[in-house]
C-alpha positions as CSV (number, residue, x, y, z in Angstrom):
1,X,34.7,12.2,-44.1
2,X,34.1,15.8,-43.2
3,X,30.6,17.0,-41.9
4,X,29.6,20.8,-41.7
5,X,26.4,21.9,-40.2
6,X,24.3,24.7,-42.7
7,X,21.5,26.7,-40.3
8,X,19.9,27.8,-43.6
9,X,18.7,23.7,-44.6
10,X,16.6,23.1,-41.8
11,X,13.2,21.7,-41.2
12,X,10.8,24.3,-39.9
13,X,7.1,24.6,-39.0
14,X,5.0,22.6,-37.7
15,X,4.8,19.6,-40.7
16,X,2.3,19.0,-43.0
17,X,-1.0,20.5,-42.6
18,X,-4.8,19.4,-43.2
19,X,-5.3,20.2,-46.9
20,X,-5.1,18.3,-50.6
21,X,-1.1,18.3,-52.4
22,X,0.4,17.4,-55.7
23,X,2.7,14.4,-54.4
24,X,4.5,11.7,-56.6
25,X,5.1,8.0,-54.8
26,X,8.8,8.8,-54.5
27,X,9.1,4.5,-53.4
28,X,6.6,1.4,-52.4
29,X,7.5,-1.0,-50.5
30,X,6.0,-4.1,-48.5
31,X,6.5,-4.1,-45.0
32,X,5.3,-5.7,-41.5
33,X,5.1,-4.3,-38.3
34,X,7.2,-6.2,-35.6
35,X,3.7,-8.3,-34.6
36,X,3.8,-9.3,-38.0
37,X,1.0,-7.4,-39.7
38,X,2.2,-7.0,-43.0
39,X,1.2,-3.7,-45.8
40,X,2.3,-1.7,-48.3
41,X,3.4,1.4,-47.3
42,X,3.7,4.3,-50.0
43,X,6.5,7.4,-49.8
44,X,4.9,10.5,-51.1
45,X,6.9,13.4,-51.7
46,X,4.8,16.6,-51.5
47,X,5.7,17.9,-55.3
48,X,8.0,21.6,-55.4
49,X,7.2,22.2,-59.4
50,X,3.8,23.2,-58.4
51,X,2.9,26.5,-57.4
52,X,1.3,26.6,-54.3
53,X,1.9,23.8,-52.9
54,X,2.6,24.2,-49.0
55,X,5.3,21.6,-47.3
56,X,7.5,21.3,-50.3
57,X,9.6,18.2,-50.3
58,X,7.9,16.4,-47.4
59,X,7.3,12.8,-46.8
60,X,3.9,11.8,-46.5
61,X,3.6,7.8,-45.6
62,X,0.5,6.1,-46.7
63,X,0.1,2.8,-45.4
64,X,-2.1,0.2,-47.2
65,X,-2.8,-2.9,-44.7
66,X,-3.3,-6.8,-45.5
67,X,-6.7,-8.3,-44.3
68,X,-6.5,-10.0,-41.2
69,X,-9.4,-12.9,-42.1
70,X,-7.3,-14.1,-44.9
71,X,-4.2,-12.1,-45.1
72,X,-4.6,-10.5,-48.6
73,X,-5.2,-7.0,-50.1
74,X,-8.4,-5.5,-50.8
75,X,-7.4,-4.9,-54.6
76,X,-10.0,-2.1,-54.7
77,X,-7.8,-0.6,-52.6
78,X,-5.2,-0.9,-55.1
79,X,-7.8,-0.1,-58.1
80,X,-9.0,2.7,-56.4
81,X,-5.1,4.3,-56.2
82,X,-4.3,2.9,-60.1
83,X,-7.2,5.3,-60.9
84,X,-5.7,8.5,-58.8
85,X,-2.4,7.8,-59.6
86,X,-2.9,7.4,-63.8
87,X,-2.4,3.7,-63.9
88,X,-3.3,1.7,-67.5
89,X,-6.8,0.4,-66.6
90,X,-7.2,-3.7,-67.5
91,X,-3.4,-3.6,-67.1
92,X,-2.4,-7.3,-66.5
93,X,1.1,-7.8,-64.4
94,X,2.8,-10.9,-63.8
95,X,3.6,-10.1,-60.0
96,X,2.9,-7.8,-57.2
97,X,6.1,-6.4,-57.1
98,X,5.5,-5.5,-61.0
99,X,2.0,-3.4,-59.8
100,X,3.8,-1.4,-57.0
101,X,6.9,-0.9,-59.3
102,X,4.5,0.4,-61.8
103,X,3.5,3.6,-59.1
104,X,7.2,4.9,-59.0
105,X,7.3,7.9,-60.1
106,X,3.4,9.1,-60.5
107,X,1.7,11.7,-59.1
108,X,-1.7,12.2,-57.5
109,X,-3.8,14.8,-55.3
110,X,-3.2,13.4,-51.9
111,X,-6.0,14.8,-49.1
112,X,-4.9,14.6,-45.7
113,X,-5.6,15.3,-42.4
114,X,-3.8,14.9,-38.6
115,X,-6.0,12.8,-36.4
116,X,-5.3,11.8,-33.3
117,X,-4.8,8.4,-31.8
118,X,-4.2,6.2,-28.7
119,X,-2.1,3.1,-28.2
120,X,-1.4,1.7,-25.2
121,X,-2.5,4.7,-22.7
122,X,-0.5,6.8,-25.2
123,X,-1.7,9.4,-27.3
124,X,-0.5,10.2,-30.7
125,X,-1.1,12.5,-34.4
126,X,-0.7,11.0,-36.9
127,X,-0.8,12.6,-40.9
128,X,-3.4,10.2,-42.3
129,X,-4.2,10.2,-46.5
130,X,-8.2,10.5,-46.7
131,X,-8.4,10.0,-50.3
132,X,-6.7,10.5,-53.7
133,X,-7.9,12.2,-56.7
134,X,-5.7,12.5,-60.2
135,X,-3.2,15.4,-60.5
136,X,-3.5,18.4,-62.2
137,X,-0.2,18.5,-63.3
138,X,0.4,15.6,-65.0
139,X,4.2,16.5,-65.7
140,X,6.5,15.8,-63.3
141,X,9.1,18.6,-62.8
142,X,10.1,17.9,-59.3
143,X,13.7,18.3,-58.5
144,X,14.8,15.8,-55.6
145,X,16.3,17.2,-52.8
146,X,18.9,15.0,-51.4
147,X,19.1,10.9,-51.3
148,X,16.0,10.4,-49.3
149,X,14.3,11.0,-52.6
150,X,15.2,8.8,-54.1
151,X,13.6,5.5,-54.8
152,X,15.3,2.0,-54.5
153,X,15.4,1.4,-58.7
154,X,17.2,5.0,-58.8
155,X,19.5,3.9,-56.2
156,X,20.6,0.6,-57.9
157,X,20.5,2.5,-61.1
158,X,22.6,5.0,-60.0
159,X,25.4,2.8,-58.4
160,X,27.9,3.5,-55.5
161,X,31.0,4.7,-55.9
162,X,33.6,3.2,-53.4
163,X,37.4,3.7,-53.6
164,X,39.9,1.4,-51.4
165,X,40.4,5.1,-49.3
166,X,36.5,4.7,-48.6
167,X,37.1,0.9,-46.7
168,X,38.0,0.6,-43.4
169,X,40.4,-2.7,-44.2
């Protein structure tokens, strides 16, 4: 397989700035960090059908966090993004994996703003989601990029195609 470098798709600037987008949860998925705190952590793409809208085709990660008393969600949490994000309200699912499948694909007004932070003596930014507010643009026109943009069910959906050239046996 044959790679060629193209100067004219690069990332430039200085990433996402302070400021409210149109983003759609491009994939969810549950995760833990390697000390075992487990959340949900939500890919936002920052949308490119909406004029205006600075950053096109960024990530934005939005992490939502277990409790650590009893190791459960805060489902307001979870309420509170079904609201932004145009979920059915009194919407009864038979799983957890059913409620994040049901984000895929929806978009929101994601406000956010770097903060800094320190971890061990070490000082970081970090682009952290303030709060979420319905979109404007309810119609989602975005045309993905590349394969980073797309989510896991698009993935499976799609297939892979893999000839016996493609193997190394």
């Amino acid at each position: 397989m044959a790679f060629t470098l193209d100067f004219n798709d690069v990332f430039e600037g200085t990433g996402v700035k302070d400021g409210s987008y149109e983003v759609f949860v491009n994939s969810i998925e549950e995760k833990a960090t390697p000390g075992g705190a487990e959340y949900t952590e939500f890919d936002l793409i920052i949308r490119n059908d909406v004029a205006g809208n600075e950053s096109k085709n960024a990530h934005i990660f939005h992490k939502v966090w277990k409790k650590k008393e009893d190791g459960k969600y805060n489902m307001k949490t979870f309420n509170t993004l079904g609201k932004a994000f145009g979920l059915t309200n009194g919407k009864q699912y038979t799983s957890f994996r059913n409620l994040l499948d049901d984000f895929e694909s929806r978009m929101a007004i994601a406000t956010v703003k770097n903060e800094k932070s320190e971890y061990n003596g070490k000082e970081y930014t970090n682009l952290n989601v303030k709060y979420f507010n319905p979109s404007k643009f309810p119609q989602l026109a975005h045309v993905k990029k590349d394969k980073s943009e797309m989510s896991y069910n698009e993935m499976v959906g799609a297939g892979i195609d893999i000839s016996d050239s493609d193997l190394p046996f």
